[in-house]
C-alpha positions as CSV (number, residue, x, y, z in Angstrom):
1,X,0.0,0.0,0.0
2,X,2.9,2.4,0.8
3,X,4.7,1.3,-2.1
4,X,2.0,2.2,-4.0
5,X,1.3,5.4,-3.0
6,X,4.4,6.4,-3.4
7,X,4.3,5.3,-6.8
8,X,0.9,7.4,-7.4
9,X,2.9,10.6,-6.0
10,X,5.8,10.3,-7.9
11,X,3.5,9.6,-11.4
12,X,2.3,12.8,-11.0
13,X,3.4,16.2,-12.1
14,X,2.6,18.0,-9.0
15,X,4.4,21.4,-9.9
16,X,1.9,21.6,-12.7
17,X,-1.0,20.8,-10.6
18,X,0.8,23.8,-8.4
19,X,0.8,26.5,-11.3
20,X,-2.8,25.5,-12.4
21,X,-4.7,26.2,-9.0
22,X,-2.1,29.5,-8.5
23,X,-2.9,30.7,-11.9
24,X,-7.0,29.7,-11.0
25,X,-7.0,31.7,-7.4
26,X,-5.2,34.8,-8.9
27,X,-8.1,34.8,-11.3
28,X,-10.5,34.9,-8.7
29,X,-8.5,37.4,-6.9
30,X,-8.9,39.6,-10.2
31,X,-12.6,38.6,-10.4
32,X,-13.0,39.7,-6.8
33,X,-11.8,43.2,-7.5
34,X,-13.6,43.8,-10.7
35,X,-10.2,44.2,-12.3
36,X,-10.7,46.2,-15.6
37,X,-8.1,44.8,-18.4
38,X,-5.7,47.2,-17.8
39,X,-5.4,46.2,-14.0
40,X,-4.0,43.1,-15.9
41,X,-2.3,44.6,-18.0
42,X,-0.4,46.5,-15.9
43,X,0.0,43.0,-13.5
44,X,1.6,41.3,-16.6
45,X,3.9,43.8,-17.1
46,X,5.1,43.8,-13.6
47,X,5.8,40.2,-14.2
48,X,8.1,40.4,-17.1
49,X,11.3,40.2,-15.2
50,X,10.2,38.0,-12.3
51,X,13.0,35.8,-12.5
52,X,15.7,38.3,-12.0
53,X,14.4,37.7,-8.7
54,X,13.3,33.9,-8.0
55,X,15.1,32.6,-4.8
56,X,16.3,28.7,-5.8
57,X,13.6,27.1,-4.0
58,X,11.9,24.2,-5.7
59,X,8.4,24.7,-6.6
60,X,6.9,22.0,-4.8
61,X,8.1,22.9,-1.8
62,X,7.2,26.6,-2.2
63,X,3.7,25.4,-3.2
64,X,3.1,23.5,0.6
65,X,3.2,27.3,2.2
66,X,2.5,29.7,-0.8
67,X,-0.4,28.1,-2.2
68,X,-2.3,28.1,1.4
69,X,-0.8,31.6,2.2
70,X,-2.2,32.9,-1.3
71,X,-5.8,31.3,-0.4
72,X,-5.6,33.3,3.1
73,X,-5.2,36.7,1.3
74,X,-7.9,35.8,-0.8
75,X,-9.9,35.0,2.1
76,X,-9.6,37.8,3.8
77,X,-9.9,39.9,0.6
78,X,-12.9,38.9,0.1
79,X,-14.3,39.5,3.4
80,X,-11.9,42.2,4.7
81,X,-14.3,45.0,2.6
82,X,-17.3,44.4,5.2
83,X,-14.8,44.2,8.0
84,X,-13.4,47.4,7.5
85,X,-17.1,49.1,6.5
86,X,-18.7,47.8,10.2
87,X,-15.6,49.4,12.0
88,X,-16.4,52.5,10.0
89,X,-19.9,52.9,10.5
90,X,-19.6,52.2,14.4
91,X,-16.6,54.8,15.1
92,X,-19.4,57.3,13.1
93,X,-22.0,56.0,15.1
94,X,-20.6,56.7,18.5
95,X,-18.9,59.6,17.6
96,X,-15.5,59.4,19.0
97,X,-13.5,62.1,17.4
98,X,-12.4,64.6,20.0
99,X,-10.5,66.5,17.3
100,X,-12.1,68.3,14.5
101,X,-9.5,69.3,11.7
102,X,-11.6,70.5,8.8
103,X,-11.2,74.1,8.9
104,X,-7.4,73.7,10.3
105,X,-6.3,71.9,7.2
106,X,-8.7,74.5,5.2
107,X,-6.9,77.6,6.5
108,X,-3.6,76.3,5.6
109,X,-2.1,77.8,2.4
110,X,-1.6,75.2,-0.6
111,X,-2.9,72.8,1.7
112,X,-6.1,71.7,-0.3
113,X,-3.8,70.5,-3.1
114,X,-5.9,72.9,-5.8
115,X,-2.1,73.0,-7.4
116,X,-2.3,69.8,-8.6
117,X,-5.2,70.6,-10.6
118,X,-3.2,73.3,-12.6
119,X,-3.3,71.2,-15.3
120,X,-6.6,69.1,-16.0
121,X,-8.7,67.5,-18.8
122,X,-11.1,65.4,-19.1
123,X,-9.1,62.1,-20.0
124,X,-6.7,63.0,-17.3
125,X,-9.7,63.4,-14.8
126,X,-10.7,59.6,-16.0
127,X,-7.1,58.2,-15.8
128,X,-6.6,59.7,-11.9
129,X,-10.5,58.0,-11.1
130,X,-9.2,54.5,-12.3
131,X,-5.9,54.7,-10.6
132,X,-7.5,56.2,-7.6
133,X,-10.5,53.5,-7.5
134,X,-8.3,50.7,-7.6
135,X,-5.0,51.7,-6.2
136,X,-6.4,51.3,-2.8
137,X,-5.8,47.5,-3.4
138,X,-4.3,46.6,-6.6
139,X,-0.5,47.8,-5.6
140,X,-0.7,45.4,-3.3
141,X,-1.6,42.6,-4.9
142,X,0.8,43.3,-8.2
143,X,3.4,43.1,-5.3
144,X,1.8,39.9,-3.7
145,X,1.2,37.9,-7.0
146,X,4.8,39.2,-8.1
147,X,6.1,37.8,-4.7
148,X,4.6,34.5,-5.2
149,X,6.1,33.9,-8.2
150,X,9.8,34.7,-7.1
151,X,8.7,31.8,-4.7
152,X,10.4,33.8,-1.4
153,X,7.6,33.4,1.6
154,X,9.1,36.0,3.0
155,X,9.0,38.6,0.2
156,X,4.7,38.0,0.7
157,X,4.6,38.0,4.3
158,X,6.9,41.8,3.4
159,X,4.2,42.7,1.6
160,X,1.1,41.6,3.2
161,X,2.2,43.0,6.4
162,X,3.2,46.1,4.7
163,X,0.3,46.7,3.2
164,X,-3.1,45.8,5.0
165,X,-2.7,43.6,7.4
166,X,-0.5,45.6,10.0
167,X,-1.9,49.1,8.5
168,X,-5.6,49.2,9.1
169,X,-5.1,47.8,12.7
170,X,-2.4,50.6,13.4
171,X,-4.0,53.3,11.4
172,X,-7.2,53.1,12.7
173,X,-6.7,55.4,16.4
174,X,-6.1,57.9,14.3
175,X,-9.6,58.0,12.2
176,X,-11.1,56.8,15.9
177,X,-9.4,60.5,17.0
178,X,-9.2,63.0,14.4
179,X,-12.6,64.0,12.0
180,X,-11.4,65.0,9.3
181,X,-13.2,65.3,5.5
182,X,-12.5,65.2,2.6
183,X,-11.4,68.1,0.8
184,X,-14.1,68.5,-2.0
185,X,-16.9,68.1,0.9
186,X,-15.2,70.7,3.0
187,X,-14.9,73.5,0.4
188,X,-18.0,72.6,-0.7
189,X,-17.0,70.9,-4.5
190,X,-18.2,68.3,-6.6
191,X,-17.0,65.1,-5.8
192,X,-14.3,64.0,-8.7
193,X,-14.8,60.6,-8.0
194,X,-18.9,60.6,-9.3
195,X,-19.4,58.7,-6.1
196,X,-23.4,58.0,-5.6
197,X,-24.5,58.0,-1.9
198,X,-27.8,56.3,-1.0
199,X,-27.7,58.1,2.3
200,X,-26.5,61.2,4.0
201,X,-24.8,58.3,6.5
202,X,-23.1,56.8,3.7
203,X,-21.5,60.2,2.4
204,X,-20.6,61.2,6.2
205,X,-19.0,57.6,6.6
206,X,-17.1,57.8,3.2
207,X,-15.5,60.8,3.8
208,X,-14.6,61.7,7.7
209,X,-11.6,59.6,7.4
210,X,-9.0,61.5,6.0
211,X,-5.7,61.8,8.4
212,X,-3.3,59.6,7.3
213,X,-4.3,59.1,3.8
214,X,-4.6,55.1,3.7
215,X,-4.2,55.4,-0.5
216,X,-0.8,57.1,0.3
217,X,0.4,55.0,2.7
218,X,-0.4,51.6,1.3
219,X,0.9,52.7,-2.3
220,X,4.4,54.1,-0.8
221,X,4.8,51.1,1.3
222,X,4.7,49.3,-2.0
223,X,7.1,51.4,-3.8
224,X,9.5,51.4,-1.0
225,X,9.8,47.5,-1.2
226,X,9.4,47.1,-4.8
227,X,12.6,49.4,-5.1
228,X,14.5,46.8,-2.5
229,X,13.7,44.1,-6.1
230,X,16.6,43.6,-9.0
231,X,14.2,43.9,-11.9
232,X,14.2,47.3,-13.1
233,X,10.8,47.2,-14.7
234,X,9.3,46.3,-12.3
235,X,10.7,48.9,-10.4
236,X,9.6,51.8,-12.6
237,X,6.4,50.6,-13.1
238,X,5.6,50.2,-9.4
239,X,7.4,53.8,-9.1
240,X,5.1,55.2,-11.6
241,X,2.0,53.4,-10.2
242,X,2.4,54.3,-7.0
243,X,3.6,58.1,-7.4
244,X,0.5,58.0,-9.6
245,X,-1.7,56.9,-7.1
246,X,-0.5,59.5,-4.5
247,X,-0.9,62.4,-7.0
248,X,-4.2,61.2,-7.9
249,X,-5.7,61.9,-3.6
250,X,-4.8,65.7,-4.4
251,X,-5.7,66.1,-8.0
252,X,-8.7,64.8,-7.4
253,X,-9.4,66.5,-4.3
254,X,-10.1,64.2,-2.2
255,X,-6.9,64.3,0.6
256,X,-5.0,67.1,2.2
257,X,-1.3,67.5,1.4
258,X,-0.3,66.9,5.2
259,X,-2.9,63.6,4.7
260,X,-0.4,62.3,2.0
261,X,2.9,63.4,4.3
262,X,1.4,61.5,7.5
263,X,0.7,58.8,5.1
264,X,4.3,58.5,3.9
265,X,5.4,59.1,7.0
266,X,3.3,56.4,8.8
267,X,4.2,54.1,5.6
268,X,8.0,54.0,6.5
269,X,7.0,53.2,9.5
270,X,5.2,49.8,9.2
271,X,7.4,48.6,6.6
272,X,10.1,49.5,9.1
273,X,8.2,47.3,11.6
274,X,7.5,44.6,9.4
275,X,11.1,44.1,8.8
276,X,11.5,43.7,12.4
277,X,8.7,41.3,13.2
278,X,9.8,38.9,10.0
279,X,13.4,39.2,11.4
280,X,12.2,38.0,14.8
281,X,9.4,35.7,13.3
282,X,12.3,33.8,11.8
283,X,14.5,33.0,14.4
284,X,11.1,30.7,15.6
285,X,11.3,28.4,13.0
286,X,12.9,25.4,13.5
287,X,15.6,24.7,11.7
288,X,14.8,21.2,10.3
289,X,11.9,23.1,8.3
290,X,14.3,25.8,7.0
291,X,16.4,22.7,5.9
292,X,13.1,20.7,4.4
293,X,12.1,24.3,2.6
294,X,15.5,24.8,1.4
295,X,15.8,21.4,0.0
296,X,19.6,21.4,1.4
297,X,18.8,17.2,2.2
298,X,17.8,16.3,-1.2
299,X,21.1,18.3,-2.3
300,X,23.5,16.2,0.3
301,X,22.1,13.5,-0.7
302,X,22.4,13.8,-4.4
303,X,25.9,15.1,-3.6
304,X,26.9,11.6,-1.6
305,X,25.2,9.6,-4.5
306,X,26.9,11.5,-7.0
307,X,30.1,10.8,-5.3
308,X,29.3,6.7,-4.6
């Protein structure tokens, strides 16, 4: 019985099987978002170069952590939207915003980010809605998809905690502290964005979180470790994206300068301390996986019988 199943293991051409259900859940990631085709687009081109900076891990192995690791993003990806909505309507709900910065950030010169709109037509106002509608997300997961395909674990877990998964936890005393709008509703403008509200509670909850601009920081943590890769263009794309992304909160007047500061500022930050937490996460695994992921037995041993 052993013998056979060992047999029926070894028959079959499991990286394959691997590349299949990775190529079938980033799919459904895209299906998830409503990706447009230039969201994939834009993904394939940030793949061009992966392997400049693939690891030497065999695929097999990498599939036993990244495939479930992938699935978990997409998990939570698909139920992180309602999450984050529910904490949102119960801060507006109770109120608790002992600091009101509307007219502060009004009265400050250049502050409302009008310069950025020096310059505006209408196909430049569409461009800056799409890469402000999904940069919120998709930087992230160009960067996660990207990072899966290297095959480095830790490169995703960079990411992922980089992005999201340490950010809305951390980020969110400040929008529990400070009210402050968004910068079209407090002078009184159109909103850019075409956004339709079904209820004056919908448009307060939309907009009253403004200080640190979440776009800004999620987009610059990406461009900070995208620029720690070898491929260049991946690199200048995510450069471009990114940059884009944070120009696109003042041209469309939606975030205060300072908002898009703080959010730089508070971006360095957590990818600071997600360095720190990997490099201590690490030191917890055992050493007998490291060796298993690594493959470094299967090379001994094909060493010694290469010797014999």
């Amino acid at each position: 019985m052993k013998e056979r199943a060992q047999s029926w293991l070894a028959a079959n051409d499991w990286t394959m099987y691997g590349i299949i259900v990775s190529i079938f859940l980033i799919w459904r990631i895209g299906i998830e978002g409503g990706w447009s085709t230039a969201c994939w687009v834009l993904l394939l081109i940030c793949l061009l170069g992966v392997r400049k900076d693939q690891i030497d891990v065999d695929w097999k192995r990498f599939f036993i952590l990244g495939l479930p690791m992938l699935g978990i993003f997409y998990y939570f990806y698909g139920s992180g939207n309602g999450i984050w909505w529910k904490i949102a309507n119960w801060m507006f709900e109770n109120n608790r915003h002992p600091w009101n910065w509307d007219q502060m950030m009004k009265s400050i010169p250049y502050n409302d980010g009008a310069w950025a709109r020096t310059f505006h037509r209408v196909k430049l106002d569409n461009l800056m809605v799409w890469v402000y509608n999904y940069g919120f997300v998709l930087s992230l997961w160009i960067c996660i998809v990207r990072s899966f395909w290297t095959r480095s674990i830790k490169k995703m877990l960079s990411y992922a905690l980089s992005g999201h998964l340490m950010q809305f936890p951390l980020i969110l005393p400040f929008y529990n502290l400070i009210l402050l709008r968004e910068v079209w509703w407090v002078k009184g403008q159109p909103d850019l964005l075409g956004r339709n509200f079904a209820t004056e509670n919908d448009l307060l909850v939309n907009v009253m979180n403004c200080f640190p601009s979440m776009h800004t920081s999620i987009s610059f943590a990406m461009l900070l470790l995208a620029l720690r890769e070898k491929d260049r263009i991946f690199k200048y794309m995510m450069v471009a994206y990114c940059a884009s992304i944070i120009f696109s909160t003042m041209y469309l007047q939606i975030h205060w300068v300072l908002d898009v500061i703080a959010g730089m500022a508070f971006a360095y930050g957590i990818v600071k301390l997600a360095d720190l937490v990997i490099h201590l996460g690490s030191k917890w695994i055992p050493s007998s996986f490291k060796s298993f992921y690594n493959g470094k037995k299967d090379k001994a041993f094909n060493k010694e019988t290469m010797a014999a």
